[in-house]
BALOBA-1460 file (C-alpha; in Angstrom, 3 decimals):
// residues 332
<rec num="1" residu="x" x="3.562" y="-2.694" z="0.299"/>
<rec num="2" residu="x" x="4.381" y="-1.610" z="-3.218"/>
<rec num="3" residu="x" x="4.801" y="-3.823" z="-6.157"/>
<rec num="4" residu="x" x="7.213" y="-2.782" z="-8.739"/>
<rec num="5" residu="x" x="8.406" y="-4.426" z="-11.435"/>
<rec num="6" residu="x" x="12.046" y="-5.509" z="-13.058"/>
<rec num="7" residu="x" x="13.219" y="-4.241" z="-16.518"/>
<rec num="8" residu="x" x="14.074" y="-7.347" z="-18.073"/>
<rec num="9" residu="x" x="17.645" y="-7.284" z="-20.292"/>
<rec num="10" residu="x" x="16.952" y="-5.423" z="-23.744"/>
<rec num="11" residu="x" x="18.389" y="-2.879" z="-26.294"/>
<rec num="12" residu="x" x="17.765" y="0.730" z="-25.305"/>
<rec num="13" residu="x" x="15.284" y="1.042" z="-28.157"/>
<rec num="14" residu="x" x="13.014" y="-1.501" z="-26.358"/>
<rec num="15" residu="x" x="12.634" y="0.311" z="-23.341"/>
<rec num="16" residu="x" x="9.930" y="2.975" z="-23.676"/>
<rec num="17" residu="x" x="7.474" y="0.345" z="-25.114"/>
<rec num="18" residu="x" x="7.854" y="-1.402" z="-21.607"/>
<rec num="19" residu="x" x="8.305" y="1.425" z="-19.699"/>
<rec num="20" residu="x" x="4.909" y="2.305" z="-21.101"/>
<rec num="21" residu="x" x="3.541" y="-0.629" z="-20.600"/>
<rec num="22" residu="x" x="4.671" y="-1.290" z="-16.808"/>
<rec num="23" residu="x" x="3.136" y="2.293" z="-15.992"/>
<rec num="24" residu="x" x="-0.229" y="1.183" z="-17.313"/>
<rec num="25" residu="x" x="0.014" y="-2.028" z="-15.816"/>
<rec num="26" residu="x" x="0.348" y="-0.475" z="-12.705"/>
<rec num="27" residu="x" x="3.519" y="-1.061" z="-11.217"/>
<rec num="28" residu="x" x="4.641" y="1.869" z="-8.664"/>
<rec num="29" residu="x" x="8.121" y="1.037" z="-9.896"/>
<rec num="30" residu="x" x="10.494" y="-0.218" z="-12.889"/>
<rec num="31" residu="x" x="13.917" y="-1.086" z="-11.198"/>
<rec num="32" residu="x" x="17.386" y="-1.495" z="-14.089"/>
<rec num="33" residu="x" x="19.912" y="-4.489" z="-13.139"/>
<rec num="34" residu="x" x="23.846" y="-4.234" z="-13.860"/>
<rec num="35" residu="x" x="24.323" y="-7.415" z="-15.279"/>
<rec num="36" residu="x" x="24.586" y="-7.632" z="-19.145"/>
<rec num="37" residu="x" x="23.847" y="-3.732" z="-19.779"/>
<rec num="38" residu="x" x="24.479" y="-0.314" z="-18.048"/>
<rec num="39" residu="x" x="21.717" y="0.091" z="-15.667"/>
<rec num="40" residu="x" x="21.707" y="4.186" z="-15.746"/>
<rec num="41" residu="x" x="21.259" y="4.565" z="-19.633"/>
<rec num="42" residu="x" x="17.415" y="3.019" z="-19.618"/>
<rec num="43" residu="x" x="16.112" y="4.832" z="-16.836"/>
<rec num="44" residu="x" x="16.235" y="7.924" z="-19.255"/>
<rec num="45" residu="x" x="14.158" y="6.270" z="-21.606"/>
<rec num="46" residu="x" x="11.365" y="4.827" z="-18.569"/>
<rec num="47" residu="x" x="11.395" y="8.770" z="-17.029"/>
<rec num="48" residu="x" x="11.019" y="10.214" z="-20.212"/>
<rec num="49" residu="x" x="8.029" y="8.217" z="-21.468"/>
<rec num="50" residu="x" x="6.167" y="7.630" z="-18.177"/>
<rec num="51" residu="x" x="4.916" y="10.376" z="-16.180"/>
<rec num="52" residu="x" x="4.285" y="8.428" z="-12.426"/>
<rec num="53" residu="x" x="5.956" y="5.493" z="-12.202"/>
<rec num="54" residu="x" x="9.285" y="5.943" z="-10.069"/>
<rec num="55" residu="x" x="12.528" y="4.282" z="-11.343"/>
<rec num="56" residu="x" x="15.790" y="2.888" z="-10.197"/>
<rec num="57" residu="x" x="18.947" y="1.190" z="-10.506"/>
<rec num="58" residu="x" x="18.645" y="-2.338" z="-8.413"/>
<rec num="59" residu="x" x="21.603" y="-2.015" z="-8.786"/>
<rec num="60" residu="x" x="24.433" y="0.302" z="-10.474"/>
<rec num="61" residu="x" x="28.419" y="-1.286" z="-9.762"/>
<rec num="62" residu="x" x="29.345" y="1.226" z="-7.000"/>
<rec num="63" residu="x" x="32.668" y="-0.085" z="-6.727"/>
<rec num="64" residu="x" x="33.177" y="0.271" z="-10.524"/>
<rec num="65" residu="x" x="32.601" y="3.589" z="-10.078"/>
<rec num="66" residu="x" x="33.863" y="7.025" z="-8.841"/>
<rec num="67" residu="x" x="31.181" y="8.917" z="-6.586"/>
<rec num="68" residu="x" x="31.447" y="11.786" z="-8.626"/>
<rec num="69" residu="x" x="30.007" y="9.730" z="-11.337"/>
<rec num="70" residu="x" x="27.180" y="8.682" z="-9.866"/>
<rec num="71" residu="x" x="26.162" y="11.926" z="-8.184"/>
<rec num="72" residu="x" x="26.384" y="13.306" z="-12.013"/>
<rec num="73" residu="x" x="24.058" y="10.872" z="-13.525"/>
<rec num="74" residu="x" x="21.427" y="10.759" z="-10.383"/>
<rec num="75" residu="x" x="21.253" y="14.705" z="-10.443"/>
<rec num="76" residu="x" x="20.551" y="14.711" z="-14.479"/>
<rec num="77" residu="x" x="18.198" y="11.839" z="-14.106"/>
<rec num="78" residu="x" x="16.278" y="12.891" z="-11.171"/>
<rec num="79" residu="x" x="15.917" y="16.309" z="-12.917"/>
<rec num="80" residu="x" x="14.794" y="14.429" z="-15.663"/>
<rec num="81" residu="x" x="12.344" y="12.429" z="-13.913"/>
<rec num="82" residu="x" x="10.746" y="15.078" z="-12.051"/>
<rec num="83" residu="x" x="11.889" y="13.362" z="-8.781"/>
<rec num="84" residu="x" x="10.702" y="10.203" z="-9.907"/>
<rec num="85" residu="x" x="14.448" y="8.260" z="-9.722"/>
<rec num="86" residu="x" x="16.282" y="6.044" z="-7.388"/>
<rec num="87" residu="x" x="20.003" y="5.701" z="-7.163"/>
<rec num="88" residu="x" x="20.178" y="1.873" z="-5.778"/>
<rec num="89" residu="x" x="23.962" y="0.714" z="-5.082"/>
<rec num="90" residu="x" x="25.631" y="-2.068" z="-5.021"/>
<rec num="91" residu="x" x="29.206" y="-3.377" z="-4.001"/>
<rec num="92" residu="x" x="29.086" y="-6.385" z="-6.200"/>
<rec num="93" residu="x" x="31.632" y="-8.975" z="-4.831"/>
<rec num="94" residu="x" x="36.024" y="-8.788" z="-4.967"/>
<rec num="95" residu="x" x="36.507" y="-11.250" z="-7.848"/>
<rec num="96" residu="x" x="34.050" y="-8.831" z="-10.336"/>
<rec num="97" residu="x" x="35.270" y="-5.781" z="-9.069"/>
<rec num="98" residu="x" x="39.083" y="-6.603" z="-9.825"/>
<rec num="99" residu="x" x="38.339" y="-9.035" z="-12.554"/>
<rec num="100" residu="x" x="35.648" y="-7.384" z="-14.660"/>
<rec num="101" residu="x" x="35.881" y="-3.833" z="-13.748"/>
<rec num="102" residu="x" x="39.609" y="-3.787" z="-13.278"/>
<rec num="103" residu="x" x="39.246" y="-1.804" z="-9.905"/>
<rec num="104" residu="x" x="40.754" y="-2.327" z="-6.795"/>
<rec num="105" residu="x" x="38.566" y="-3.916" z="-4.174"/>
<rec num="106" residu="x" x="38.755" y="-1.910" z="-0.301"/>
<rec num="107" residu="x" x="39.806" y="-3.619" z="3.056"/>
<rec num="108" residu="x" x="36.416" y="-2.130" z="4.313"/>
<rec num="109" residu="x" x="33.656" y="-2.343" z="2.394"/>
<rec num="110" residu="x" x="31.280" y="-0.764" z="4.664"/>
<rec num="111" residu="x" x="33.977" y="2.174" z="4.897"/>
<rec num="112" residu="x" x="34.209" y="2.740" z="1.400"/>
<rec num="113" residu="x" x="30.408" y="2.865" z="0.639"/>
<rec num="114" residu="x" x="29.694" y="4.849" z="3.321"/>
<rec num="115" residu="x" x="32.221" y="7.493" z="2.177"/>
<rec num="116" residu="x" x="30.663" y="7.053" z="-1.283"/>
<rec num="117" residu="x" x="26.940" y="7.918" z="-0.122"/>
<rec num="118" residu="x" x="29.158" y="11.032" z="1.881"/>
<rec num="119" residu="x" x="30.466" y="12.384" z="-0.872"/>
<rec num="120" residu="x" x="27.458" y="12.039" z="-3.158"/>
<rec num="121" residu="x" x="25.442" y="13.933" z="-0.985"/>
<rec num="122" residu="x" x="28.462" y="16.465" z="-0.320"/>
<rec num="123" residu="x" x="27.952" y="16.866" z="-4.266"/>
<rec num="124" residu="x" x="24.055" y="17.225" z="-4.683"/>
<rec num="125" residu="x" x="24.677" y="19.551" z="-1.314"/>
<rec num="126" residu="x" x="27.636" y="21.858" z="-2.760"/>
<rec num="127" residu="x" x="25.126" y="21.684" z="-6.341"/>
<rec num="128" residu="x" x="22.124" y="22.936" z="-4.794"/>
<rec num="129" residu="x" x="23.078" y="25.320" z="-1.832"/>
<rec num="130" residu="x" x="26.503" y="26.202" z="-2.622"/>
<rec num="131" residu="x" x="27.825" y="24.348" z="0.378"/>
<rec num="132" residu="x" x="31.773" y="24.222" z="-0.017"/>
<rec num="133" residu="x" x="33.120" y="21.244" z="-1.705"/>
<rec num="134" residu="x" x="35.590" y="19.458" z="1.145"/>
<rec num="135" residu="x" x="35.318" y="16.163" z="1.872"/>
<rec num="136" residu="x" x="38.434" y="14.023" z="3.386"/>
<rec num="137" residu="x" x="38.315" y="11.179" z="4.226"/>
<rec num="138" residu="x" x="40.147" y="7.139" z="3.865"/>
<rec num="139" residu="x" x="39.064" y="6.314" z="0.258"/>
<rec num="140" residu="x" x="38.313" y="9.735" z="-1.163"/>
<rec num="141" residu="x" x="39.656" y="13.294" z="-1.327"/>
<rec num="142" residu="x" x="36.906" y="15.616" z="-3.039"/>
<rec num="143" residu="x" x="37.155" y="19.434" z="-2.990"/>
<rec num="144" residu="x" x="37.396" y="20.922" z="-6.464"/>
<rec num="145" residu="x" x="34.033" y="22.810" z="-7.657"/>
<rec num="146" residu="x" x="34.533" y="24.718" z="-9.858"/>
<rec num="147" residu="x" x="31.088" y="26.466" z="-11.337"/>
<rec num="148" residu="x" x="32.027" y="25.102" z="-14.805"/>
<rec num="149" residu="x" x="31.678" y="22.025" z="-13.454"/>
<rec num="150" residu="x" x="28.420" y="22.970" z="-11.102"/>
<rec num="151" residu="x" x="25.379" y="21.849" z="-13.084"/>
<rec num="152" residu="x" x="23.187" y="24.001" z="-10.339"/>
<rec num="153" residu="x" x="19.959" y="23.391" z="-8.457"/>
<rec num="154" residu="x" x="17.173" y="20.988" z="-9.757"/>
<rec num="155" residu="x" x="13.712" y="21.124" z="-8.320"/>
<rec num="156" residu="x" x="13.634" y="17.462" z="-6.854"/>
<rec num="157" residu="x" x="17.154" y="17.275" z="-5.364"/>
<rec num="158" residu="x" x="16.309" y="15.397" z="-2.292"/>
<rec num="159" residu="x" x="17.421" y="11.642" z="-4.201"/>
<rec num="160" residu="x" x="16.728" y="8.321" z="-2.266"/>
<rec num="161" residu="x" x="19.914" y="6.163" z="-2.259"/>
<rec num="162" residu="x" x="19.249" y="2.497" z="-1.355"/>
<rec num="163" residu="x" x="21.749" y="0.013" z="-0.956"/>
<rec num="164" residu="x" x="22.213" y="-3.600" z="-1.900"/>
<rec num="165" residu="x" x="23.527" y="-6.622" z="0.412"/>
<rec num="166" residu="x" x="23.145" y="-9.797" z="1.699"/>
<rec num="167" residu="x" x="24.723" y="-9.745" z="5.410"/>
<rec num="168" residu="x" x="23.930" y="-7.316" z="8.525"/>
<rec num="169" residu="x" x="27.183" y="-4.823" z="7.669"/>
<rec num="170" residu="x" x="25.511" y="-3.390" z="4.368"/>
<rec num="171" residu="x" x="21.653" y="-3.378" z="6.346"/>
<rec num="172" residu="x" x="23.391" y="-1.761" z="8.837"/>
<rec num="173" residu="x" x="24.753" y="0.738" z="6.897"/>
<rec num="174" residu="x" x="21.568" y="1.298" z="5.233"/>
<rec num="175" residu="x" x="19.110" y="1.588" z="8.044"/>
<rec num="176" residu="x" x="22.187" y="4.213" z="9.804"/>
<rec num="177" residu="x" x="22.122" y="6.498" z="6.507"/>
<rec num="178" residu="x" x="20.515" y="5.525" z="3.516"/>
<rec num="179" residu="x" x="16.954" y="5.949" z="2.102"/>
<rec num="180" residu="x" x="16.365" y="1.947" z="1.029"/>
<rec num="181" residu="x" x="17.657" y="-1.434" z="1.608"/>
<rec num="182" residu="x" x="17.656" y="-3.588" z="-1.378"/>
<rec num="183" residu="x" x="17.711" y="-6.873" z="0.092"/>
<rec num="184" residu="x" x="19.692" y="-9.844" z="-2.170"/>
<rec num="185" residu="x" x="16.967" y="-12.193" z="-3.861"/>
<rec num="186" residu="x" x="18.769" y="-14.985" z="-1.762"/>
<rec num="187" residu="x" x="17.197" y="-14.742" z="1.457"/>
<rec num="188" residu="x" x="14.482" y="-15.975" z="3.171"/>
<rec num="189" residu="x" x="11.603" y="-14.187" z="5.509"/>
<rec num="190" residu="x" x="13.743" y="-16.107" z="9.004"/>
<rec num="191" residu="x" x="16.694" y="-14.270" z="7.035"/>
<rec num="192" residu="x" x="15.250" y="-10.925" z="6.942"/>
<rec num="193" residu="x" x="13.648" y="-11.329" z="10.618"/>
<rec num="194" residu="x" x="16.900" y="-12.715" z="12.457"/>
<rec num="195" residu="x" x="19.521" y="-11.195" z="10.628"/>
<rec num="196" residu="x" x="18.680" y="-8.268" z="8.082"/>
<rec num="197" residu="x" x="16.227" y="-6.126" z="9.929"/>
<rec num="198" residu="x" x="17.868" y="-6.342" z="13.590"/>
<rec num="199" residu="x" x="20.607" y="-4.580" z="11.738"/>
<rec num="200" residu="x" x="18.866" y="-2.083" z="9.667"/>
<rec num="201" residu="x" x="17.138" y="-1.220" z="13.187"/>
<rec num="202" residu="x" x="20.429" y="-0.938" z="14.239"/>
<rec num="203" residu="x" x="21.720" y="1.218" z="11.885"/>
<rec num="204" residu="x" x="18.598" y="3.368" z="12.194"/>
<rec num="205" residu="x" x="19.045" y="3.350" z="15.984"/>
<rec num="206" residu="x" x="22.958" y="4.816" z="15.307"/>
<rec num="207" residu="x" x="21.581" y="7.469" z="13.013"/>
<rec num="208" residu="x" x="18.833" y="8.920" z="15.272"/>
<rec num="209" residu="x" x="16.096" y="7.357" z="12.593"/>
<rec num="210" residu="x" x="12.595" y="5.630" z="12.453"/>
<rec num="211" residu="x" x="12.223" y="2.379" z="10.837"/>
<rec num="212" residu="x" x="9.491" y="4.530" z="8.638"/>
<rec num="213" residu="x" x="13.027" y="6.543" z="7.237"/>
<rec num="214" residu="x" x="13.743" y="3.332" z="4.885"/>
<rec num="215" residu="x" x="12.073" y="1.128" z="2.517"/>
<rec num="216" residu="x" x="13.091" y="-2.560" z="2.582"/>
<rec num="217" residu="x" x="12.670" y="-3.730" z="-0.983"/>
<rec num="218" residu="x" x="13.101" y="-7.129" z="-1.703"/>
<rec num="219" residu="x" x="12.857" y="-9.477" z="-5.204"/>
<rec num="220" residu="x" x="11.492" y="-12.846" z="-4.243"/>
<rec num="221" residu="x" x="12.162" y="-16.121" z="-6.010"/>
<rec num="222" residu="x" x="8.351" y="-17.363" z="-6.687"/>
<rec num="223" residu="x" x="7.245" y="-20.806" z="-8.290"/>
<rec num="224" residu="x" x="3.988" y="-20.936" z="-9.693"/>
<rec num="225" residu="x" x="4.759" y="-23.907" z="-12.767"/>
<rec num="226" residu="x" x="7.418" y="-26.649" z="-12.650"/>
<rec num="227" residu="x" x="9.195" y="-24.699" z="-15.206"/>
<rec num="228" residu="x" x="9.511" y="-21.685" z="-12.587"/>
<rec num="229" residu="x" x="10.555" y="-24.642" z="-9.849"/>
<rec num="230" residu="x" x="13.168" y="-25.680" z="-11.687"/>
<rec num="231" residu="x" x="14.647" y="-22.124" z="-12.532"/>
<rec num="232" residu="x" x="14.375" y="-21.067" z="-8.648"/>
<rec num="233" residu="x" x="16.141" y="-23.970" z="-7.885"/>
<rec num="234" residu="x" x="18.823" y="-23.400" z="-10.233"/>
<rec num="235" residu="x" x="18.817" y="-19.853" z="-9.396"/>
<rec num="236" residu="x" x="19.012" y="-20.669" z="-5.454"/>
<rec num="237" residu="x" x="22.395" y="-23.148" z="-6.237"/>
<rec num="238" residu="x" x="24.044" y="-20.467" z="-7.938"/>
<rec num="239" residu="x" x="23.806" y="-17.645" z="-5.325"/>
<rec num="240" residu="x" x="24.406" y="-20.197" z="-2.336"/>
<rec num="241" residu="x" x="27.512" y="-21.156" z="-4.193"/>
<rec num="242" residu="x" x="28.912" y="-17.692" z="-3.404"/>
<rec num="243" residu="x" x="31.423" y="-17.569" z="-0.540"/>
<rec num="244" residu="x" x="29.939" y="-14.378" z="1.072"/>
<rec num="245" residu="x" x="26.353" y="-15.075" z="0.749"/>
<rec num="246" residu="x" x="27.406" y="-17.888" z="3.340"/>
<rec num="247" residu="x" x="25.394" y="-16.668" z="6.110"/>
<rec num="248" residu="x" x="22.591" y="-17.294" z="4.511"/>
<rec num="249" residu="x" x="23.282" y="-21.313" z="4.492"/>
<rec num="250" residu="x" x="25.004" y="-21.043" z="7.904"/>
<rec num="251" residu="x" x="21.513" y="-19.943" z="9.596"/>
<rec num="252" residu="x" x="20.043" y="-23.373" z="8.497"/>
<rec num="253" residu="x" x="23.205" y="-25.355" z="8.952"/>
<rec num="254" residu="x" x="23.442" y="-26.054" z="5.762"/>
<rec num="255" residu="x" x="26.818" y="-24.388" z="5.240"/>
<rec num="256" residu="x" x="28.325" y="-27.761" z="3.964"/>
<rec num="257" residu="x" x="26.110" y="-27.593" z="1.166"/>
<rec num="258" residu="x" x="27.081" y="-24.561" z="0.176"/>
<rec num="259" residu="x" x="30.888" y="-25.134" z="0.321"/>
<rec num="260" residu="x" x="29.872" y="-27.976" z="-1.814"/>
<rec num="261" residu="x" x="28.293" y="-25.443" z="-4.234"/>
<rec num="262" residu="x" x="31.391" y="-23.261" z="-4.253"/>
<rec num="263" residu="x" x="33.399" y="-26.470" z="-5.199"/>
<rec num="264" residu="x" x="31.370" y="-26.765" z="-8.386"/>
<rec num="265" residu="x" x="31.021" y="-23.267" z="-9.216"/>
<rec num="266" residu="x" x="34.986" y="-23.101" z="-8.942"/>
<rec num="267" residu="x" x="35.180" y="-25.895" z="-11.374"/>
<rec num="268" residu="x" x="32.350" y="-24.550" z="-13.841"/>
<rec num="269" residu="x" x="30.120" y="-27.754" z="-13.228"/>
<rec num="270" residu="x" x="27.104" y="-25.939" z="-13.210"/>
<rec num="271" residu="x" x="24.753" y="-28.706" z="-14.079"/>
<rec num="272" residu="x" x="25.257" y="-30.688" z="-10.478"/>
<rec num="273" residu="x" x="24.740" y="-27.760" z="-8.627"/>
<rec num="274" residu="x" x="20.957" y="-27.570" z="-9.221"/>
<rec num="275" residu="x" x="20.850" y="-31.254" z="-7.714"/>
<rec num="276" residu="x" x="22.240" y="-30.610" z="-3.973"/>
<rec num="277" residu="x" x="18.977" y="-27.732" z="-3.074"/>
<rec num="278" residu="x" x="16.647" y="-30.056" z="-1.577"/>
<rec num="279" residu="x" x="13.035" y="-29.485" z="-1.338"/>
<rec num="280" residu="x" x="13.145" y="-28.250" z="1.738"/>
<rec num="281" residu="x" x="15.792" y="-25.432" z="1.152"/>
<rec num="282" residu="x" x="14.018" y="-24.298" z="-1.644"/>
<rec num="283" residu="x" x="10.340" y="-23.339" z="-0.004"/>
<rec num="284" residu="x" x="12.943" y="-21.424" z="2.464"/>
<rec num="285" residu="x" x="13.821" y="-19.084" z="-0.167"/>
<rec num="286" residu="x" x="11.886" y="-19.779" z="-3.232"/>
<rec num="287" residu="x" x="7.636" y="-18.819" z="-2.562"/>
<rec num="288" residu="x" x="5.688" y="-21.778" z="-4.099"/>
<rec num="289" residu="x" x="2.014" y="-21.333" z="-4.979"/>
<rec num="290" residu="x" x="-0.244" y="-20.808" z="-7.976"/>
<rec num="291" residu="x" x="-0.719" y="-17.606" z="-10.012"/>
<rec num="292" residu="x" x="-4.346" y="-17.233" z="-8.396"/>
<rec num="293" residu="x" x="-3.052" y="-16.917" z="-4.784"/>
<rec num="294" residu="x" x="0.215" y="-15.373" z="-5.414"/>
<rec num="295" residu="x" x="-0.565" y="-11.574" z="-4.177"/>
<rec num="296" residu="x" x="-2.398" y="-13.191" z="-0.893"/>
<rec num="297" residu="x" x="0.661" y="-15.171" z="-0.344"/>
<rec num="298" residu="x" x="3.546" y="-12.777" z="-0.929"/>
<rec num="299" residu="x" x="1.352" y="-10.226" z="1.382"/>
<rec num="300" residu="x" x="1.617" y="-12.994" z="3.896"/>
<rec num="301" residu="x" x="5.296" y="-14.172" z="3.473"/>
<rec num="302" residu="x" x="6.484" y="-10.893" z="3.932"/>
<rec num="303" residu="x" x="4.161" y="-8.366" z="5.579"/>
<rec num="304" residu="x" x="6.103" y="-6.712" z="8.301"/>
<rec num="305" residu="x" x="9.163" y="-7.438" z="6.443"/>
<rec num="306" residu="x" x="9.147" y="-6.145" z="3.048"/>
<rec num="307" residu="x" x="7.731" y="-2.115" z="2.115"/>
<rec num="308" residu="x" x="8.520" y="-3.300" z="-1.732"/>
<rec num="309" residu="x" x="8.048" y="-6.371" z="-3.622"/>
<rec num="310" residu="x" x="9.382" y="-7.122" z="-6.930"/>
<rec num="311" residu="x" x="8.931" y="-10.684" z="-8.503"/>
<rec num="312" residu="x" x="12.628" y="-11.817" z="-9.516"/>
<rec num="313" residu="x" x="10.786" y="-12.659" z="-12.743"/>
<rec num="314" residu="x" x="11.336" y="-9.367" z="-15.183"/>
<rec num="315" residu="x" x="8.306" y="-7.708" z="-16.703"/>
<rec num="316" residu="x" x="8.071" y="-8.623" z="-20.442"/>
<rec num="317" residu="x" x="4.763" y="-6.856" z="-22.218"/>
<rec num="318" residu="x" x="2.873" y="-8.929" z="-23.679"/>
<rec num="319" residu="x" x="3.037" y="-11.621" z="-21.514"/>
<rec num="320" residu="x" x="0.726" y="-12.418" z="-19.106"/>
<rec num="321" residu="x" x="-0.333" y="-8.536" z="-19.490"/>
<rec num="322" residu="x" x="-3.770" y="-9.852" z="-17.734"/>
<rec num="323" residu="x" x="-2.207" y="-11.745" z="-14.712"/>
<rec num="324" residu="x" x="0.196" y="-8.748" z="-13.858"/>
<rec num="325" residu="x" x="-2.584" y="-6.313" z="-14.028"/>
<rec num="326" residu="x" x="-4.641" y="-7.812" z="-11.742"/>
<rec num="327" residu="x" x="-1.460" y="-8.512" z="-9.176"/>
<rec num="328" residu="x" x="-0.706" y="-5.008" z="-9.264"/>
<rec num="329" residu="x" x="-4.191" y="-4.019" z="-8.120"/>
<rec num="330" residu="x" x="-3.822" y="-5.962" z="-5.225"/>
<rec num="331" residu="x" x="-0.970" y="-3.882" z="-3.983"/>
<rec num="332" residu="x" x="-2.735" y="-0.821" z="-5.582"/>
């Protein structure tokens, strides 16, 4: 199990320090989010002022995006990065996609990232062994190469794509095709064991794979202070609230509650929401212990389940420098 670390939200110019940091530190990975910045733009920063330490996008809008896009900025960073990068996708949900990117959302989601992984790689193929550019299919038409537009062969063009989601379509999809499986931070290990991975085994069963051709990576909620309770907890309401994170509830039977959640969202009450996770839903999906046993206990929470851990808590140099050095070591 590897233990990489999140890039916590900063300016561009504040990224090598950390990245610098994080590789001494001993993290085997620095993963970008898409939430308040673009999560391509620092990775050229981390690759060009580390020199092992992989890094990723956990994860970049895929939706908000054309594949062509994406299979320009992985190629350029993963020449950059001597191999080092990870393009991690994400479908983000229909109300961001239409209301904050102003794209159009698919009837099939699976259908649309899967021909989005397809073309990427018919890209990075017709780039590095001048496989002809034709690719039809339901969301995409892609056949123009012109070599203007070829940037050529890289050394390190073999790129792991992982993919982001929260029910068994997107696992499935992953474990059939893709390198990774970025599981959502709301889940629990029952989640991953009765739902995720049957479906990633699945997928890898469809696509002629071992369960050794993917890495499950997931970014646990952990609570080692009453301060880091109390975020969880808030942090738990606000991702149960979401309609298609449902399933998550539903395997508890606490779906009520989360409709309840979604009622409050919906109305921007976010202060109640906080109130209706009960102790016992959060030590489902929020790992409570002290910062002395936390490596012990995240190896046994999710050993068999997880090939990389990152602590939903970002990395922020500086703090704590002591305590994260010695949990990386554990994993090292």
């Amino acid at each position: 199990m590897k233990l990489d670390a999140a890039l916590p939200s900063v300016q561009l110019k504040d990224v090598p320090a950390i990245a610098k940091a994080a590789e001494e530190i001993g993290f085997a990975g620095l993963w970008t989010q898409e939430t308040q910045r673009d999560p391509f733009l620092p990775c050229a920063l981390i690759a060009e002022h580390t020199s092992k330490m992989e890094m990723g996008t956990a994860i970049a809008v895929s939706f908000a995006r054309s594949p062509a896009n994406l299979a320009y900025t992985a190629w350029d960073l993963a020449a950059q990065s001597g191999g080092r990068f990870i393009l991690g996708l994400g479908t983000q949900v229909k109300a961001h996609i239409e209301r904050r990117f102003g794209a159009v959302w698919p009837e099939s989601v699976t259908g649309k990232l899967r021909e989005q992984i397809q073309v990427i790689r018919a890209l990075w193929d017709c780039w590095q062994n001048g496989t002809k550019l034709n690719f039809r299919g339901e969301y995409y038409k892609i056949t123009l190469m012109s070599p203007f537009f070829n940037p050529g062969k890289i050394e390190n063009p073999n790129i792991p794509i992982y993919i982001a989601g929260v029910n068994a379509g997107l696992a499935r999809l992953a474990g059939e095709m893709c390198e990774g499986f970025h599981a959502h931070p709301f889940n629990s290990p029952r989640y991953m064991n009765e739902v995720v991975l049957p479906a990633v085994e699945e997928g890898l069963q469809k696509g002629g794979r071992k369960r050794s051709d993917i890495s499950v990576s997931m970014t646990p909620f952990i609570a080692t202070s009453p301060e880091e309770e109390a975020f969880a907890r808030m942090q738990v309401s606000f991702y149960a609230s979401t309609p298609s994170y449902k399933a998550v509830m539903d395997l508890y039977g606490w779906g009520e509650v989360a409709e309840k959640l979604s009622g409050f969202a919906s109305k921007g009450e976010w202060a109640e929401m906080p109130m209706l996770i009960t102790d016992e839903m959060l030590n489902e999906f929020c790992l409570t212990t002290t910062q002395e046993n936390l490596a012990t206990d995240l190896k046994k929470r999710f050993g068999g389940i997880a090939d990389r851990i990152t602590l939903y808590t970002p990395f922020v140099p500086g703090e704590k420098d002591e305590w994260w050095r010695n949990l990386a070591k554990a994993f090292n």
